[in-house]
N, C-alpha and C positions, 0 to 999 in steps of 0.2 A: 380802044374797042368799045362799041356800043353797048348800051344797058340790057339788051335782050340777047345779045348774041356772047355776050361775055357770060348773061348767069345760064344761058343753055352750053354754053362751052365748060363750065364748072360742073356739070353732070356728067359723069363717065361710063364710057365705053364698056361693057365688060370683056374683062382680058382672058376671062376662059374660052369665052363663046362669040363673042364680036357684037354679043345682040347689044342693040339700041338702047333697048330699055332695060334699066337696071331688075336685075333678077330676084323675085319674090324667095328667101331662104326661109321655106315654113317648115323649120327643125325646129326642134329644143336640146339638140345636145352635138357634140359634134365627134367623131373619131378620130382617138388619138395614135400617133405612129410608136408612143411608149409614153409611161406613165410623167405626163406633164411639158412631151412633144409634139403637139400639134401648130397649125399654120396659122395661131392668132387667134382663133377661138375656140372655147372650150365647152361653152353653155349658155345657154340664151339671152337669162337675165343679164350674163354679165356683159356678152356680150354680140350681137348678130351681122350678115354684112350687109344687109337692106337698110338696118337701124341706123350702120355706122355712115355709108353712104351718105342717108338725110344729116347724121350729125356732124360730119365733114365740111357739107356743105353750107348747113346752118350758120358755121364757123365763119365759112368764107364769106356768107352775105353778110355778116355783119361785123368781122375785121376782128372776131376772136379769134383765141388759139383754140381754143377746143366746144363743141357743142354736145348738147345729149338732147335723147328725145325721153319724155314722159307719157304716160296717158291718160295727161288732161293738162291743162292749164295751170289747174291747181295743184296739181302735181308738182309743177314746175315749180311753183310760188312754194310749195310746202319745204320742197329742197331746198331753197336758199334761205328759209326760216329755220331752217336745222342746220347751218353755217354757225349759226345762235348759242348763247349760254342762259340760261337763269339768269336773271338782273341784265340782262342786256334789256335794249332800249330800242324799238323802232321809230323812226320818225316820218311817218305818212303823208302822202298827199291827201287832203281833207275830202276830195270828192272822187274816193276808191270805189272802183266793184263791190259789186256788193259781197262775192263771193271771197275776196281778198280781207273783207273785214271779218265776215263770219270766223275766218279761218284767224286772224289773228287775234281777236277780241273773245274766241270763245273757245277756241282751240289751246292758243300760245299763250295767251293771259296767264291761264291759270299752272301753267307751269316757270311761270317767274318771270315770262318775257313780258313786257309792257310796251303801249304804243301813243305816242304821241302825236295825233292830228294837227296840219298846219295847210294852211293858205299857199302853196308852193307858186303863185303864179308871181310873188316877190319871192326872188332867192335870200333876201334877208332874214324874212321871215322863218326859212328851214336857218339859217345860219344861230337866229338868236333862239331858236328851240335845242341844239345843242345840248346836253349834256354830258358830265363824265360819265354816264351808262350808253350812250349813242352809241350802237354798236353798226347801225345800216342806216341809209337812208333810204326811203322808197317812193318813186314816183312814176307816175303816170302822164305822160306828156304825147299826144292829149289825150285826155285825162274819160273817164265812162261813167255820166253821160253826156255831161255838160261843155266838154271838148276845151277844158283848161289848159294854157300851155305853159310850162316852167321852161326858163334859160339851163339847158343842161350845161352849158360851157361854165355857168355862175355855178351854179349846184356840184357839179363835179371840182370846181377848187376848191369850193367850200371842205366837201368830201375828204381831200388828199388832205387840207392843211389841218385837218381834225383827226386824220388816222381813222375815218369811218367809210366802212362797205358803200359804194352807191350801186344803186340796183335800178333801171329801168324797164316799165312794163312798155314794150313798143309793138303793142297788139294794133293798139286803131292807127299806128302811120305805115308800120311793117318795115323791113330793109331795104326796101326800094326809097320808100320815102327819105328815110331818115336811119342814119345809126350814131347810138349814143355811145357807144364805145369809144369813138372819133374823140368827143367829146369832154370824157373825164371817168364813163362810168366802166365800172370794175365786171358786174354783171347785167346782162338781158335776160328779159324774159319774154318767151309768146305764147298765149294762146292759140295753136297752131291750127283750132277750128276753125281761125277766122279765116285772115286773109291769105296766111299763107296757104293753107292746103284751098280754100278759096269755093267751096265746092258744095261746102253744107255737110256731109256725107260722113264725118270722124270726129271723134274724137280725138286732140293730142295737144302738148306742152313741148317747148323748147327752155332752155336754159343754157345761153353762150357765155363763158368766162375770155374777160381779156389777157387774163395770165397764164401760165403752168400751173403756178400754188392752186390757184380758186379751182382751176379746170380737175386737179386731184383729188380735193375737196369733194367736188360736186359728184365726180366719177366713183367716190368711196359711197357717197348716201345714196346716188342713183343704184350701185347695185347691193347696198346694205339691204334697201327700203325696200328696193323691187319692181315698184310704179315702173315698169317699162311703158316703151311703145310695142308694139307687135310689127312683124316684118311687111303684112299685107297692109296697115296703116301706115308704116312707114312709109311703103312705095305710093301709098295713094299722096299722102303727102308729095313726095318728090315731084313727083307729076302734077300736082297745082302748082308746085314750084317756075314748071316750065314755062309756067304763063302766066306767071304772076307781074311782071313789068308792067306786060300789057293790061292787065287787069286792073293794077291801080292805078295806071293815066286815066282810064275811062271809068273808074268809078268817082275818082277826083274832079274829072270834069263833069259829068253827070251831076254830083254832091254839088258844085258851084253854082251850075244855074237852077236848082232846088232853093238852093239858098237864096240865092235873090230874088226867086218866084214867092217864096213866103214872106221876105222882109214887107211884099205889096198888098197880103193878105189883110182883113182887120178885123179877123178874130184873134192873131198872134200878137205876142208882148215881144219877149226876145227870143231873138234863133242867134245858135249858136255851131259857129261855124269857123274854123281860122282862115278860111280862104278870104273872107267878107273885112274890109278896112275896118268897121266899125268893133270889130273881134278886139278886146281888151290887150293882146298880145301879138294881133297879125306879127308886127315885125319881127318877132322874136322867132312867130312859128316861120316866117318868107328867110329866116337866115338860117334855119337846123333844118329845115323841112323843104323837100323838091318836089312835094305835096301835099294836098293841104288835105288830105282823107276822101275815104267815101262814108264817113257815117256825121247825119245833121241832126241837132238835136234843136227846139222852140218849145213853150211855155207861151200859154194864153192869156189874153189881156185881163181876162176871168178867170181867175185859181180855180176852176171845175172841176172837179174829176168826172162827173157823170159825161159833160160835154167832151173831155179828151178820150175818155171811154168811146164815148158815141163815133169818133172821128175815125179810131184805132180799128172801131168794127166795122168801118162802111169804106174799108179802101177794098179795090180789087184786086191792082198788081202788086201794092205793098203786103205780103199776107205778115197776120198779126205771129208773132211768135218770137221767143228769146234767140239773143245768139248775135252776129252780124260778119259781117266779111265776105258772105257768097255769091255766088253769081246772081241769084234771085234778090230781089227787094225784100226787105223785112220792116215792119215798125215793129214797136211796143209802149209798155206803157210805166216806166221804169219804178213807181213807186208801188205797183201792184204785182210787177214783174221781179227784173234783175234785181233792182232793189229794194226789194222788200223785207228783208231781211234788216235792213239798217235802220234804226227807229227814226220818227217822223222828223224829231228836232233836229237830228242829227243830217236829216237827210236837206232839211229845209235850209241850214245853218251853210252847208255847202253848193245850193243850188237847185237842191233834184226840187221841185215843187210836185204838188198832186197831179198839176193840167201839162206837165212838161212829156213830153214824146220823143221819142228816140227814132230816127229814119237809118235805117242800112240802105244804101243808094246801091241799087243792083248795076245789071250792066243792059238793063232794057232801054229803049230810045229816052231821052229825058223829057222828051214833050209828051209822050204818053202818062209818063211816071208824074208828072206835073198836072195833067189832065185827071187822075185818078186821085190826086191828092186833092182837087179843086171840087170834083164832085163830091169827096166825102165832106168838106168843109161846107158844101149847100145842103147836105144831109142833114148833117148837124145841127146845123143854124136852124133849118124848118123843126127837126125836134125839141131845137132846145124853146122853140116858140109855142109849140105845142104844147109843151109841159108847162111853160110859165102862163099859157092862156095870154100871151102879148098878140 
């Protein structure tokens, strides 16, 4: 079955009413036929059947048993840091979100958990950071901003032959592209603002377990904690779902000849991109990956910040602002944005530079989107000749 018509065939009917689209349930409690008989739901947090639909599905797309929905990202991310004990040990990919840091470095630190930064785009390198505390591994493949890609097939036997959690964030490739589950890992995680709901418009997190155990686990802190999704986020979700196939071909292909329109640029250093041969990784990303993303990230041949500033503010159809995955273009400017939160060395040590820019490649024609990025770079350039009096 085809990749568009299989994940719109994974959406179901509804069997009360026949409608198409799955039915928004904006309750919070449900009636019982006697105390502790009802048809499967009892109460919202724990449980709703718009919520359960997308976490059904979530499952399917990504070859778990079980999914949940959160409401955020970080949501998601927090609940499988609550998998966790005191003295346990994470071992991170080194060029994490920044919000993924905050949350573990300033959140979970101080309650005993400890995190271990590593280089993941050699699986050696997660192998010899190891510890007896390694409780998880955690990566980003590819990675926010700098689009690093780690071998999850390496990573995940590392994983099983150490008895440690692997957990991948599969925000910037989505299900379509890529599932690590396939692969070796235990847990997923998505930012379900991005790509999957696709749209700009929500807030929400996923988190898919490959087992039973993990899926009971996750299902106890999802309705311990609370962080639901809500029923009307839910179904917005499901329905970016519907077109999501098609969405990430053509932002993949849009992202590609971006990419090689900048490699000819000569204000840029490096663009980073796994589509592009010259990518530290391509092969690794052309054998996990059946796309190579819509988000492109370059750094200037001049570590400027005022000049990447200048670029970020003179696009027209890229508008400046955090976030990525939607229909619409986005840039930003990651060391004053997303990552700003991560201190400088740390940021430098893993790639983010001051002049480095982050593109969310929308789904507008690419020669426009090319054209808009070509004028801000002639902006630029005449300001930055203005200020220096050259």
């Amino acid at each position: 079955m085809k990749e568009q018509t299989q994940l719109l065939n994974y959406i179901p009917v509804d069997e009360l009413t026949g409608s198409i689209s799955v039915p928004i349930y904006q309750t919070s409690t449900f009636v019982q036929e006697a105390p502790g008989v009802h048809k499967g739901f009892d109460y919202a947090r724990s449980n709703n059947p718009t919520r359960k639909v997308l976490e059904d599905l979530s499952a399917r797309l990504e070859n778990g048993t079980h999914g949940f929905a959160f409401s955020s990202g970080l949501a998601a991310i927090d609940a499988v840091v609550k998998l966790l004990s005191a003295g346990d040990e994470i071992i991170a990919v080194d060029d994490i979100y920044g919000g993924a840091f905050r949350l573990f470095t300033h959140v979970y630190e101080k309650f005993g958990i400890s995190v271990k930064y590593v280089d993941a785009t050699d699986a050696q390198n997660v192998a010899h950071a190891i510890s007896d505390k390694t409780a998880l591994i955690w990566i980003e493949s590819p990675t926010n901003p700098t689009l690093k890609i780690s071998d999850l097939r390496a990573i995940g036997k590392i994983a099983k032959a150490n008895n440690v959690l692997f957990c991948v964030d599969n925000t910037f490739a989505s299900p379509i592209a890529q599932k690590p589950i396939d692969f070796g890992a235990d847990l997923v995680v998505h930012s379900a603002t991005k790509y999957i709901s696709g749209h700009s418009d929500l807030i929400a997190g996923l988190v898919i377990a490959a087992n039973e155990a993990l899926g009971a686990k996750i299902k106890f802190i999802q309705n311990a904690s609370g962080a639901i999704l809500g029923p009307f986020d839910s179904w917005l979700v499901i329905r970016g779902i519907e077109t999501l196939s098609l969405r990430i071909r053509q932002h993949a292909e849009n992202a590609q000849k971006i990419a090689e329109y900048l490699q000819t640029e000569e204000l840029i250093g490096d663009v980073y991109y796994p589509g592009l041969p010259t990518h530290h990784n391509h092969a690794i990303a052309k054998s996990q990956q059946k796309y190579f993303g819509g988000v492109v990230a370059f750094d200037l041949k001049l570590d400027d910040k005022a000049l990447a500033s200048a670029i970020v503010s003179n696009t027209k159809l890229f508008k400046l602002a955090e976030s990525l995955g939607g229909v619409k273009s986005l840039c930003c400017l990651p060391c004053e944005m997303t990552h700003k939160s991560i201190p400088r060395e740390k940021r430098y040590t893993s790639g983010v530079t001051d002049s480095l820019i982050r593109l969310s490649v929308g789904l507008e024609d690419a020669d426009d989107l090319i054209d808009d990025l070509r004028e801000a770079f002639a902006v630029a350039k005449e300001s930055a000749l203005i200020t220096t009096g050259a």
